[in-house]
N, C-alpha and C positions, 0 to 999 in steps of 0.2 A: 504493500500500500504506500508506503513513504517513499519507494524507487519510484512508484508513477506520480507520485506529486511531484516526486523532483523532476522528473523528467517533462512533464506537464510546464512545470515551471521556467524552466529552458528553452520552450517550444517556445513562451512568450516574448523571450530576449528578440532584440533586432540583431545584435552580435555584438561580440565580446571586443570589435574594434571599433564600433561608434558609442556603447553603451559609458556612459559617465559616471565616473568611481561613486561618487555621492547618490546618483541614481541606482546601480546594485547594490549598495551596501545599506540603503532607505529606503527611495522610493519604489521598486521595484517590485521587492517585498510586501510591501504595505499594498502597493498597487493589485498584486498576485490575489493576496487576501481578498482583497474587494472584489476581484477579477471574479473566483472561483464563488463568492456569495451571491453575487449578480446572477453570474450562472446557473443558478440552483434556480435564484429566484425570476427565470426568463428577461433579465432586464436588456432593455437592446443597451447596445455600446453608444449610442446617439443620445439616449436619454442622459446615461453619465455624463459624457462632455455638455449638453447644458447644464442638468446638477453643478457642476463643474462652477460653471459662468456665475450662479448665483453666489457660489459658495466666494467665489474672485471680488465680487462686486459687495457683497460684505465685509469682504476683509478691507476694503477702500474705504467705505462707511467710518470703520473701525478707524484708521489711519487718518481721517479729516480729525481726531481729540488726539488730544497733549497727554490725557492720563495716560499712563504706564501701563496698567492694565486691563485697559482698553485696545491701548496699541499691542501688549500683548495677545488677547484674542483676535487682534484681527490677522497677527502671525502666523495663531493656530487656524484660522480660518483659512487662509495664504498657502499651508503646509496642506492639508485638508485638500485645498480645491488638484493644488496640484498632486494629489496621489489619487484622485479620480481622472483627472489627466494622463495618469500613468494607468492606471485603470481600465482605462478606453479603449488603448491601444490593445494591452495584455487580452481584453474580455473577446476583442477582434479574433485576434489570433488564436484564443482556444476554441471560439465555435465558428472560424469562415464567417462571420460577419462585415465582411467587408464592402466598402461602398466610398465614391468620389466624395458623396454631400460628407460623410464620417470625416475622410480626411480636411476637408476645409471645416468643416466645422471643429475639429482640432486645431487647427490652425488659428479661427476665430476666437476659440476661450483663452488663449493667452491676451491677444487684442482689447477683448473686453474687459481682461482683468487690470491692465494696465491704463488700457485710456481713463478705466474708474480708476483708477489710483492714481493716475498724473492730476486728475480733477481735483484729488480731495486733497494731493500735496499743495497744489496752487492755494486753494481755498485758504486751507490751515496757515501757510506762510503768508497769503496775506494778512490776516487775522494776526498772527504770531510776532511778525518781525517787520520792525517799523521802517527801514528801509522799504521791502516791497508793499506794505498799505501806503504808504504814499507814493509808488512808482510801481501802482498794480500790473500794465499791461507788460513788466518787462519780465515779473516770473510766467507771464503766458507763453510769450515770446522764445524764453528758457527752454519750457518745458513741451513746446510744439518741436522746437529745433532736436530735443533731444529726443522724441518721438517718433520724427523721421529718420532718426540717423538708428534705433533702435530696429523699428521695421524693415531697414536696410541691415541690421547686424544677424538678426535672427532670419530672415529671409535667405539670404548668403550660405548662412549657417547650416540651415536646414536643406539646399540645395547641394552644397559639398557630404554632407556626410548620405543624403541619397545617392549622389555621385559615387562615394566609393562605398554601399552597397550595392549598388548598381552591377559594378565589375565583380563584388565579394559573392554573391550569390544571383547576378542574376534579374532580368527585368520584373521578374514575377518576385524576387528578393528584393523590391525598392520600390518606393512609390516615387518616383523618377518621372515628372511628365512632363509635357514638350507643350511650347505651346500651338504646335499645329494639332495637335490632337486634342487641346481643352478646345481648339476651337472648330473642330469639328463637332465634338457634344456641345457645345452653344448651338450652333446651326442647327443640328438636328432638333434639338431643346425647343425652339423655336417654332422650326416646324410641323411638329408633334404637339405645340398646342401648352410644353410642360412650362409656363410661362416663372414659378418661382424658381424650375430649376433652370431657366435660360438667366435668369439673372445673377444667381448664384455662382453660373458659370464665366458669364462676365466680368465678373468679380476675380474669378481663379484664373482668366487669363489674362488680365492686366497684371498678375502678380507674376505667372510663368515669364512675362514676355520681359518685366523686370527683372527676375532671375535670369533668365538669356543673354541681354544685352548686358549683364555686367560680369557675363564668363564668357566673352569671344574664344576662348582659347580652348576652355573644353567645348563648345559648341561645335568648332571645326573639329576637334576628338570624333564628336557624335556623329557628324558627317561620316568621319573615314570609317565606322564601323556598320556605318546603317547598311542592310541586306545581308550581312554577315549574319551568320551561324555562330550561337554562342561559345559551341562547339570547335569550330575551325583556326586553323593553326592562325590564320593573322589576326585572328580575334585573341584567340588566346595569348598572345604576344602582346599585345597592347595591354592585355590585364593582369599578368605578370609585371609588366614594367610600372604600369599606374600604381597598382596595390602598393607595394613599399617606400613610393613616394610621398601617396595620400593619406597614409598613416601616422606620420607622426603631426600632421595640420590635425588628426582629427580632437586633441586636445584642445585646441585654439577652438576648434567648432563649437565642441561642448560649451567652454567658456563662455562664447555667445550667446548660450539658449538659460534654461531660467534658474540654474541654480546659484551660480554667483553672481549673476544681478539681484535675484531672492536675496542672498547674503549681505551685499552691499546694503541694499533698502533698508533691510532691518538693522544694520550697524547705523544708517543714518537716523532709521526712526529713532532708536533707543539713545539715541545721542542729540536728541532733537533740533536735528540741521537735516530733515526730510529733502530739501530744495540741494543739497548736495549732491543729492544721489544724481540729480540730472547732469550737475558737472562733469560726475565720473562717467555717466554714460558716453558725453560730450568729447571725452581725454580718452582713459583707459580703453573705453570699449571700443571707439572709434580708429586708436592704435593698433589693437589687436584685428581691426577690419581687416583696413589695410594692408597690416602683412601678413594674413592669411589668403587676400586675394590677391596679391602677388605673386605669394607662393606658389597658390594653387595654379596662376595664370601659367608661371613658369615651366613646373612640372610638366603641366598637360603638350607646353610647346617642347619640351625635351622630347616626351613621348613621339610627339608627333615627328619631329624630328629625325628620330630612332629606324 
């Protein structure tokens, strides 16, 4: 009984080269539990990711007051949303529930936990700190700037480390999607009358076509592979050579997505200089953009090179 758990358990990983120390040794765990109770109790995996969103958009609530613990429940609230987040994914992969709206709709609950959260930082520092109530529109200003550069960090993020499961396992091993094919399900979507999920899909290829245009360099990758057999010696050659390049960026990817932004926040909450956090997004995180998509641009031009 406990080999199939564990092994059950494993089936949930994405793998052991994109999964983030802090996420198997936490959330994965926790996630797993949930996964396995949902299961019992038929819940789809859609329903968690909103759950999810509620649980984000309280812990913001929570984060607009100065008390302590208050700010602490909105941490556990924070912790919470995201191990239904991890949840979602795991509850996928043990029953084949898989679906396009699932995956943007994952993608959405981080969005909304954060735009509610950048709201109620603003809020709180105006109130808080007499610089920005007298010069309200320049913490918006802040925290819009550090919003987009965020949506571009985690965007990035999530498209490299698809990229090298892509080659580790495999197209049916990644949710890897182009955007001439979001936008052929838009088309179709359309034509078929499915007017929320034409929009939805709208949505998901203005974000693909973002992701494209700011990896010229594996895009012509994808080029030289398309029609190939995953199987076939020049495919296989180019994914031999990627793998041990993209591997050690995938550190830097994790970095980007939500656990050490999580950590940051709450270092600034509990130190109450909330309006910090947008700084570090601004420096740090914007640093580690950068030479990860350098990195990654390079590699892919070695490869290609090869």
């Amino acid at each position: 009984m406990f080999k199939s758990i564990a092994e059950e358990y494993r089936s949930t990983l994405k793998s052991s080269d994109t999964e983030e120390n802090i996420d198997l040794c936490f959330y994965r765990p926790i996630g797993f539990a949930w996964a396995w109770l949902f299961r019992k109790l038929g819940v789809h995996p859609n329903v968690v990711t909103i759950a999810s969103m509620f649980l984000g958009v309280g812990a913001a609530v929570c984060f607009y007051y100065s008390n302590i613990w208050i700010t602490l429940l909105g941490m556990f609230l924070l912790i919470w949303a995201n191990s239904y987040d991890s949840a979602d994914g795991q509850l996928a992969r043990l029953t084949g529930q898989f679906s396009k709206l699932g995956r943007i709709l994952d993608g959405a609950a981080g969005d909304v936990w954060f735009v509610s959260i950048y709201i109620a930082i603003c809020l709180r520092t105006m109130r808080d700190v007499p610089f920005f109530y007298e010069h309200p529109w320049l913490i918006w200003v802040i925290a819009a700037l550090a919003g987009a550069c965020h949506a571009q960090q985690a965007a990035l993020a999530d498209y490299y480390r698809q990229a090298h499961l892509f080659f580790l396992k495999g197209k049916s091993g990644s949710e890897l999607d182009s955007a001439a094919e979001v936008r052929e399900r838009w088309q179709k979507s359309k034509a078929e009358g499915k007017w929320f999920q034409a929009v939805v899909d709208w949505f998901y290829l203005g974000y693909t076509r973002k992701q494209e245009r700011s990896t010229p360099n594996f895009q012509r990758l994808k080029d030289r592979i398309r029609g190939l057999d995953e199987g076939a010696p020049a495919y296989d050659k180019i994914r031999r050579r990627f793998l041990p390049l993209s591997f050690p960026l995938c550190k830097w990817e994790n970095f980007m997505t939500f656990n050490w932004r999580c950590i940051t926040l709450f270092v600034c909450l509990l130190l109450n200089v909330p309006w910090v956090y947008f700084l570090v997004e601004l420096t740090v995180f914007n640093v580690v953009l950068l030479y990860t998509r350098m990195k990654h641009e390079r590699l892919c031009r070695t490869v290609l090179e090869d």
